[in-house]
C-alpha positions in Angstrom: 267.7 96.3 146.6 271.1 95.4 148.2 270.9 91.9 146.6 270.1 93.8 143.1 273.3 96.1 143.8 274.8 93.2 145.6 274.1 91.0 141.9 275.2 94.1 139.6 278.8 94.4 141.4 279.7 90.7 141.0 278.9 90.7 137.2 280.7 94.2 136.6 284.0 93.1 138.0 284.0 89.6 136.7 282.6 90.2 133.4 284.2 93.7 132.3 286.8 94.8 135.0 288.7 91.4 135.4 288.9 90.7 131.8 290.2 94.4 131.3 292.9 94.4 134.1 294.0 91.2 132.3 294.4 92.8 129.2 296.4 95.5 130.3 298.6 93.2 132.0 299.2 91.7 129.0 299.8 94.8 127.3 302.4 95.6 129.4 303.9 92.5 129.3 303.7 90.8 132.3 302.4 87.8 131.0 301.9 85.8 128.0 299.5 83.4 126.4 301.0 80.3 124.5 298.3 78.5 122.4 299.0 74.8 121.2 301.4 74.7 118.5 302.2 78.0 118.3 305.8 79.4 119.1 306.4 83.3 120.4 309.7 85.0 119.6 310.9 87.9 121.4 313.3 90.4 119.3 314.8 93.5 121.2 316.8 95.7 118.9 317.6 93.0 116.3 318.6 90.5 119.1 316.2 87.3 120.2 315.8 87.5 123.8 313.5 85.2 124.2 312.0 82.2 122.4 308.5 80.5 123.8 307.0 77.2 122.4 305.7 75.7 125.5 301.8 76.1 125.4 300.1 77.6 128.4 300.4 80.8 130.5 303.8 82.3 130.9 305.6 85.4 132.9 307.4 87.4 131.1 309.1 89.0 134.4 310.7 85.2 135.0 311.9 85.0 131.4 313.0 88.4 130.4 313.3 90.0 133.7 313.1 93.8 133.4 313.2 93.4 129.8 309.2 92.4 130.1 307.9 95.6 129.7 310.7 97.4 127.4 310.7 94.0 124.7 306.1 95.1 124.4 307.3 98.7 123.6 310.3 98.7 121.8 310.7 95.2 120.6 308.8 93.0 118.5 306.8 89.4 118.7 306.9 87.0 116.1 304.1 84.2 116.3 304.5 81.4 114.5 302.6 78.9 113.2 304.8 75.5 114.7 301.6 72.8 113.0 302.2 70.7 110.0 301.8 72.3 106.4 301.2 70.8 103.1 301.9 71.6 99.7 301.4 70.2 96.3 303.7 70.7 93.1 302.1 70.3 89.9 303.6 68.7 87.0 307.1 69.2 87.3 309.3 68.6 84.0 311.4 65.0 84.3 312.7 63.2 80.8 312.3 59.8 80.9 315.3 57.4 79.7 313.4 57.2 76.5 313.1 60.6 76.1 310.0 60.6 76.6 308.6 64.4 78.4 306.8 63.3 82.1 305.3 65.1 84.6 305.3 64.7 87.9 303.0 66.2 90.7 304.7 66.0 94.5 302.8 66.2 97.6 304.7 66.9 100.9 304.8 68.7 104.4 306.5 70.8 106.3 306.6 72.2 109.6 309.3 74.7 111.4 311.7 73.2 113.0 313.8 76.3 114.1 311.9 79.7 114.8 314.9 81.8 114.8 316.2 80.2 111.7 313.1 80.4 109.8 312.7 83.9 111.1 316.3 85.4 110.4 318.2 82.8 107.6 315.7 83.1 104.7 313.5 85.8 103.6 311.1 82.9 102.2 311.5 79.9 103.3 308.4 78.2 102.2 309.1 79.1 98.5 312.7 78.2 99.2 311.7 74.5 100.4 309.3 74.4 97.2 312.3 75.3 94.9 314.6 73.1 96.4 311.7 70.1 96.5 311.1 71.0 92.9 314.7 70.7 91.9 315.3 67.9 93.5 312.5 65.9 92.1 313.7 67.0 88.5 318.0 66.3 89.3 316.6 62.6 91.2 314.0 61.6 89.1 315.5 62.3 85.3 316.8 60.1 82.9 315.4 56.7 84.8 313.3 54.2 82.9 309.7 54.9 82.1 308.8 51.9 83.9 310.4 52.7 86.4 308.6 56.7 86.7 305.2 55.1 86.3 305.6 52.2 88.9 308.1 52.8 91.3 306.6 56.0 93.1 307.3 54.8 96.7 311.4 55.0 95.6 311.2 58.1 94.0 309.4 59.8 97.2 312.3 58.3 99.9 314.7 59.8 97.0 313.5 62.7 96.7 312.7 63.5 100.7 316.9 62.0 101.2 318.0 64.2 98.8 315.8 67.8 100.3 315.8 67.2 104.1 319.3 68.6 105.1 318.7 71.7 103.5 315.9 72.7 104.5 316.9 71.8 108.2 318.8 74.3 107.8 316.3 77.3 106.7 314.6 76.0 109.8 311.9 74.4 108.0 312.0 70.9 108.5 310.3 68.3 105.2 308.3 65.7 106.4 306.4 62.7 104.3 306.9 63.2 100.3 304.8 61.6 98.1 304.7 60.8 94.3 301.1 62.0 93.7 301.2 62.0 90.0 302.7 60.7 87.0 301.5 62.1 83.3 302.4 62.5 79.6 303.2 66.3 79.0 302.9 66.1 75.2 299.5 66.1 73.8 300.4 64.5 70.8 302.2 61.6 72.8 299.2 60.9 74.5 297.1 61.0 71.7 299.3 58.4 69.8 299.3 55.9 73.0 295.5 56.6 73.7 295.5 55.1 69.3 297.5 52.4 70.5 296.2 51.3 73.5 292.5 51.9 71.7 293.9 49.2 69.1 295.5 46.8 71.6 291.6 46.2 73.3 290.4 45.6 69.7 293.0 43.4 68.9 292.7 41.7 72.6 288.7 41.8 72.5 289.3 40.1 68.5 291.6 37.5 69.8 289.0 37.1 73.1 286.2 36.4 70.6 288.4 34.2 68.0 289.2 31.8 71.4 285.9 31.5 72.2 284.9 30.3 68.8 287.4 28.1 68.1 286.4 26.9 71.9 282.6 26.7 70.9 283.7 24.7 67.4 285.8 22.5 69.5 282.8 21.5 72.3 280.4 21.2 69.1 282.4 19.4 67.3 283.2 16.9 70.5 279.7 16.9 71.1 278.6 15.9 67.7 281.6 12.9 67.4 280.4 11.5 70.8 276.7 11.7 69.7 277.3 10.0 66.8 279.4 7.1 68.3 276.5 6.8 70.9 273.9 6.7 67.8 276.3 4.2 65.7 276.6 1.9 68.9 272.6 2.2 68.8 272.4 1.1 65.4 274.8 -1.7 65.6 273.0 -2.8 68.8 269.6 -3.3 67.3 269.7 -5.8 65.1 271.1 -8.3 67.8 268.5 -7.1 70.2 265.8 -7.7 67.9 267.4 -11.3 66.6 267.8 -12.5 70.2 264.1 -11.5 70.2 263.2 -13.3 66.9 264.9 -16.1 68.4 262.8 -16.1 71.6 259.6 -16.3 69.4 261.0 -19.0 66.8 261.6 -21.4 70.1 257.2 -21.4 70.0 255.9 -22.5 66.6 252.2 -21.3 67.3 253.8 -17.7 68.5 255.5 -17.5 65.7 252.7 -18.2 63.2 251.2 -15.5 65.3 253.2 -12.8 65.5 253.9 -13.1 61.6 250.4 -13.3 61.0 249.4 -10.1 62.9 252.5 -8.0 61.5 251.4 -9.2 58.0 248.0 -8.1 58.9 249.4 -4.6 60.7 251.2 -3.9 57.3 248.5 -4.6 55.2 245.9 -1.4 57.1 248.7 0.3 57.7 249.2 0.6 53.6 245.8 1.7 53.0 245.0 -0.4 50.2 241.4 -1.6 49.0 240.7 -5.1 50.3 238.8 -7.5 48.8 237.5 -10.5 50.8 236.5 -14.2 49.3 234.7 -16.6 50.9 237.0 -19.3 51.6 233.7 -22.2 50.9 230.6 -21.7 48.5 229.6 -18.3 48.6 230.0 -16.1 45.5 233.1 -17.9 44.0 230.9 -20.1 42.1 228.4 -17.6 40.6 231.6 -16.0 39.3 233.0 -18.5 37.8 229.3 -19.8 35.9 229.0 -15.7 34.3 232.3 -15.8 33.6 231.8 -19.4 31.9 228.4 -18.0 29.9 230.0 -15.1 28.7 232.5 -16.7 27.2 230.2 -19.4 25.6 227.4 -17.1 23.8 227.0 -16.8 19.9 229.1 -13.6 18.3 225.3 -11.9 16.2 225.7 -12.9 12.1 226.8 -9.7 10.2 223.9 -7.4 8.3 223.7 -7.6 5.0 224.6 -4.9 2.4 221.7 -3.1 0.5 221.6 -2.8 -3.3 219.2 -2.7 -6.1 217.6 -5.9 -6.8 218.3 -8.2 -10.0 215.4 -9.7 -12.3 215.8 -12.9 -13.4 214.9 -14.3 -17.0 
């Protein structure tokens, strides 16, 4: 049971009386909390008394004094917010040299620099910083070469950050990287007209692609075809003397000769298809054609007939 009461105690006063005694401490300011990146300011009848950017746990009693307790009542505490913010203007009005309407979108940060400053010198110094970041892009970046607006962007950013800084040091906000984001056409009929041109330029390019490539495909056939018809003319011219040094060969050898003759005589006579007739060369039927042919020729031609007519009496 005494363990029980013992067990109840302990989590009483550690879990609900300590953290309430701490709290009413603070309260009454004897101490402070600083969180990381985070900046208290003291104000005691329109005067600062104190200003506390260190993070960790402070007394008050060591850096107001007496002050501690009036500064919770009768003063006020500023927090503020010391990490880096970012913003991002849209389309902000810049003529080219041309004349030619742009718009141009500017990322940047900030963080405060002062906390009194911020505080006291400018009712709103975050719009303040994105007027005078705005201004400056359109006084710094006007009139220069469209070229120059779409291609140059890491220029125009150190420009524009040169030109802004030492003011808003002064507001007690402090600029930090500025980038050109973005660069656009702000007239819709401009950008239709370049989108018609740009749109004709590929055709024209994709034309002339395809043109090249013809006349590159004419050129390799027409190559081709003049080197394949030397090769075929050299052929030609080379046959004949092949085949005479080969007629030659044979005409050394009378018998191969006689041979070779004989059997493409022979080759060309199948090879035409014709009817073929073969004669004994001895005897055979050559004489029996001769003898009909000799005793057809010989035979009596029959005596003409007679004519028929009515006979004559005779005295």
């Amino acid at each position: 049971m005494t363990l029980l009461i013992a067990a109840a105690v302990t989590f009483f006063a550690c879990f609900v009386l300590v953290p309430v005694v701490f709290w009413l401490l603070r309260f009454f300011g004897f101490y402070a909390i600083v969180e990381e990146r985070t900046c208290n300011v003291y104000v005691l009848f329109g005067k600062v008394v104190a200003v506390i950017d260190e993070p960790g746990l402070h007394l008050l009693l060591f850096k107001l004094g007496l002050k501690a307790p009036i500064v919770r009542w009768l003063g006020k505490l500023y927090v503020l917010d010391m990490r880096i913010d970012q913003q991002y203007l849209r389309s902000q009005p810049v003529n080219s040299e041309e004349g030619a309407p742009m718009g141009i979108g500017i990322w940047y940060e900030m963080f405060i620099s002062d906390p009194v400053a911020f505080l006291f010198k400018n009712a709103d110094p975050r719009g303040s910083l994105a007027t005078n970041v705005s201004n400056s892009t359109v006084r710094c970046l006007s009139n220069l070469k469209l070229a120059d607006l779409l291609q140059n962007r890491h220029a125009m950013s150190q420009t524009v950050r040169t030109e802004v800084s030492p003011q808003s040091h002064d507001w007690g906000y402090k600029l930090g990287s500025v980038y050109i984001r973005k660069v656009h056409f702000r007239d819709a009929q401009m950008i239709e007209q370049i989108e018609e041109k740009v749109v004709n330029r590929l055709r024209q390019v994709t034309s002339s692609i395809k043109q090249d490539g013809s006349n590159q495909v004419s050129i390799i056939t027409s190559t081709a075809e003049r080197q394949a018809a030397v090769e075929f003319a050299k052929a030609a011219a080379m046959r004949p003397r092949i085949v005479g040094e080969a007629l030659n060969r044979v005409a050394a050898d009378p018998d191969v000769e006689e041979a070779m003759f004989e059997i493409l005589e022979i080759q060309k006579i199948i090879d035409s298809k014709a009817r073929i007739t073969l004669i004994p060369e001895k005897g055979g039927i050559l004489p029996e054609l001769l003898a009909s042919t000799s005793r057809s020729t010989d035979a009596p031609s029959p005596s003409p007939a007679r004519p028929k007519g009515p006979a004559t009496a005779q005295s």
